[in-house]
Residue, then its C-alpha position, 0 to 999 in steps of 0.5 A: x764242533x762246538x767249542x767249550x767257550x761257546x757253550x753258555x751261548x749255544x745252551x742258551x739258544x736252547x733253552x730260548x728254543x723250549x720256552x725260554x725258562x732259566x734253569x737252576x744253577x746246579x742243574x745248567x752247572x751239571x749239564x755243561x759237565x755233561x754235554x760232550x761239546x766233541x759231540x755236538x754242533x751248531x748253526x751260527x749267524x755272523x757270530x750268533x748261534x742259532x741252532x744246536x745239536x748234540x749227542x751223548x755218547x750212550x751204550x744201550x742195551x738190547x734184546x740178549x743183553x748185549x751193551x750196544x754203542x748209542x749215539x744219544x742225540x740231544x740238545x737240538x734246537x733252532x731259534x725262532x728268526x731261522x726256521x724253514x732255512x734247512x738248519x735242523x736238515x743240515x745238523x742232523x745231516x751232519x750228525x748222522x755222518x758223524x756217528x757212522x764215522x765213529x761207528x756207533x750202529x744206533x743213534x736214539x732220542x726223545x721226541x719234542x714232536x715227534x712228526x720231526x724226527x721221522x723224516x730223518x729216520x728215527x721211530x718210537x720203540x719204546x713206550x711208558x706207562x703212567x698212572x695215577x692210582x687211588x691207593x685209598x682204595x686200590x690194594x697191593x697183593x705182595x708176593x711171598x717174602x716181601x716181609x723180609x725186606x727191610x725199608x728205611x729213609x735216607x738222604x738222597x744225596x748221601x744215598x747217591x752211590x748206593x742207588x747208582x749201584x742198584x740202577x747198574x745191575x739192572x741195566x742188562x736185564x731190559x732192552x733200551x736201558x742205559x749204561x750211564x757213565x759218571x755224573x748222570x746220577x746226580x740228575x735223580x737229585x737236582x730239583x728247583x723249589x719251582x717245580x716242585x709246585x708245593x711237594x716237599x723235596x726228594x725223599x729216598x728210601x733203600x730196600x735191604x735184604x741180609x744187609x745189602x741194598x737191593x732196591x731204592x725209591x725216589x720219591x716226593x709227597x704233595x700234602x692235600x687236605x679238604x674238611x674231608x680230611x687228609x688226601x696227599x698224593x706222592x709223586x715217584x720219580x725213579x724206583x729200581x729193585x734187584x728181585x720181585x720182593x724188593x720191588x714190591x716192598x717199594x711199592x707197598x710203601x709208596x701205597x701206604x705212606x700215611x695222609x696220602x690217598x694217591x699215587x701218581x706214577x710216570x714212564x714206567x715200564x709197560x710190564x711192571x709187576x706192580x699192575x698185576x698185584x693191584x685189587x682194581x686195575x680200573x682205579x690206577x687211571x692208566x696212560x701210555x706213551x711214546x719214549x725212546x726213538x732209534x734210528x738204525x745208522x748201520x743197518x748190519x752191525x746194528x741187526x748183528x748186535x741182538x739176538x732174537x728169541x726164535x730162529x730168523x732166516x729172513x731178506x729185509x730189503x730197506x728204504x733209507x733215502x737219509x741215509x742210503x748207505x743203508x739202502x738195500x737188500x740185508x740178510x738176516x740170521x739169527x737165534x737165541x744165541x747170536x745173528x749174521x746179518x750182511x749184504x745180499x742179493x737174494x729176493x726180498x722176503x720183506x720190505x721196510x722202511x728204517x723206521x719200521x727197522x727202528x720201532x721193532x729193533x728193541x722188541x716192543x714193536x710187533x713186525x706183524x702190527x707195523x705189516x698191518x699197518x701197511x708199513x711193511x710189505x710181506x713178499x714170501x707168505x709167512x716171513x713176516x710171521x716168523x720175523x715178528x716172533x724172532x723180533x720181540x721181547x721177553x721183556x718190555x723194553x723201556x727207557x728209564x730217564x731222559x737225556 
């Protein structure tokens, strides 16, 4: 267990691990508050450390709307003088075991690389959009109503509380969302002059409909000009609305904000409305990629935890040579409305790794694309089908920020 002491130290093995770049003070200040050292870990050397690991203790929603403990692992990092010894294994050992003892089902992360995590269990399960839109000649068309919205710019910080309470109403509505616990929402305001690289700081607008806010944009603008004239770019970095029309009077905004001509846009939800409402889809330069990892620690509390949007009846016999408590023949059943998932020794009617286990959990993986990928075996004709359907999601699942 790291000591609160040893903090300074520890974090500064990581930030030597990516690179090596200081940090603001606000931001080093906000991330010391924040790291649960009961949580987290280290590999020392004498007296020097030279790993890190830790894990935020998250609640993640899933498919059904249920608020599921998550271990959020983070902070993980070995010193270049100690690769290929075994620290990164034995951490994440060790923090596996930990998160079973205190009986999180679910433990998630954002991959540096990714190829590292998967021997350890972890698979990408959600994904994020990002674009960047030529707005001076991409146009929005805007459901009924949203002329009745009401936008008006704000500080940031002094908005702080009322955009907090827009993102946790939105929470249970989209798997892979977390429910933050205090602090987290001054992540959305610390900035250095340096990253901005020449974009003016933050700026913030509220969406209010009938005198309550619905809806809030974080936002900075990069002014451009060439003998042409005027073509800036604004930047979003966060927008959450509680109805369609709140969100689409942000967005509308953010096309139209004068002397800018694009608007670039990262790790958005893969169903956002606003890509359906755009004149030309061609010009939003589209990109996806890879976000949220989970690795299921309880394969049964964790399958018992969501619901499945049709009947599942289904023998998953699952590989997990990490974590072999895991190992073995589960069934599951499961509806709209709830699922049983426990130990069996029936026949398989599947079998999966917990990776694939992981990517389908948050229902924006399909069972039957990961079983044409050879990654799930199909042993009774027409199960992986019928898993695949119960698996999905209504709703793309998305991770609104990283930790």
């Amino acid at each position: 267990m790291l000591r609160s002491e040893d903090w300074d130290q520890w974090y500064d093995v990581l930030l030597r691990a990516f690179g090596g770049t200081a940090e603001p003070a606000e931001e080093r200040e906000l991330w010391r508050r924040l790291t649960p050292c009961e949580r987290s870990v280290g590999a020392w050397d004498g007296g020097e450390p030279v790993g890190t690991a830790g894990a935020f203790d998250f609640r993640l929603t899933v498919p059904g709307g249920a608020s599921v403990p998550a271990a959020g692992v983070t902070m993980v990092g070995v010193s270049a003088t100690h690769r290929r010894r075994g620290l990164l294994t034995a951490m994440m050992r060790r923090q596996l075991d930990d998160i079973r003892a205190w009986g999180e089902p679910l433990a998630v992360l954002t991959a540096s690389e990714p190829v590292i995590y998967g021997r350890f269990g972890y698979a990408a399960a959600t994904f994020g959009l990002h674009a960047e839109i030529d707005t001076g000649r991409v146009r929005l068309s805007v459901p009924a109503g949203t002329d009745d919205v009401r936008l008006r710019y704000v500080d940031p910080r002094a908005a702080l509380d009322r955009c907090e309470a827009v993102y946790a109403r939105t929470v249970a509505a989209r798997p892979g969302m977390l429910a933050r616990r205090p602090g987290w929402e001054r992540l959305g305001v610390v900035e250095a002059e340096t990253e901005r690289d020449g974009a003016s700081p933050t700026q913030c607008v509220l969406a209010e409909r009938d005198g309550q806010v619905t809806g809030f944009a974080r936002f900075r603008v990069r002014p451009q000009y060439t003998d042409a004239g005027h073509n800036g770019q604004v930047e979003l970095q966060d927008l959450a609305g509680l109805d369609p029309v709140s969100e689409a009077a942000l967005w509308r905004f953010l096309f139209g904000i004068d002397l800018t001509t694009s608007l670039k846009v990262r790790a958005r939800p893969m169903d956002e409305a606003w890509q359906y409402q755009v004149s030309d889809i061609r010009r939003c330069g589209l990109r996806v990629r890879d976000q949220l990892y989970v690795r299921l620690v309880d394969v049964g509390a964790a399958l018992q935890a969501r619901t499945y949007q049709a009947p599942v009846d289904v023998v998953l016999e699952v590989e997990d040579p990490f974590c072999p408590w895991n190992a073995g023949r589960w069934r599951l059943s499961g509806d709209p409305k709830g699922a049983v998932c426990e130990r069996t020794a029936d026949a398989a009617d599947l079998v999966l790794s917990v990776r694939e286990l992981g990517a389908a959990y948050l229902g924006g993986v399909s069972l039957a694309a990961l079983g044409a990928g050879g990654r799930v075996r199909e042993v009774r004709e027409g199960a992986l089908a019928a898993a695949a359907v119960g698996f999905g999601s209504a709703v793309a699942p998305w991770l609104p920020h990283g930790f």
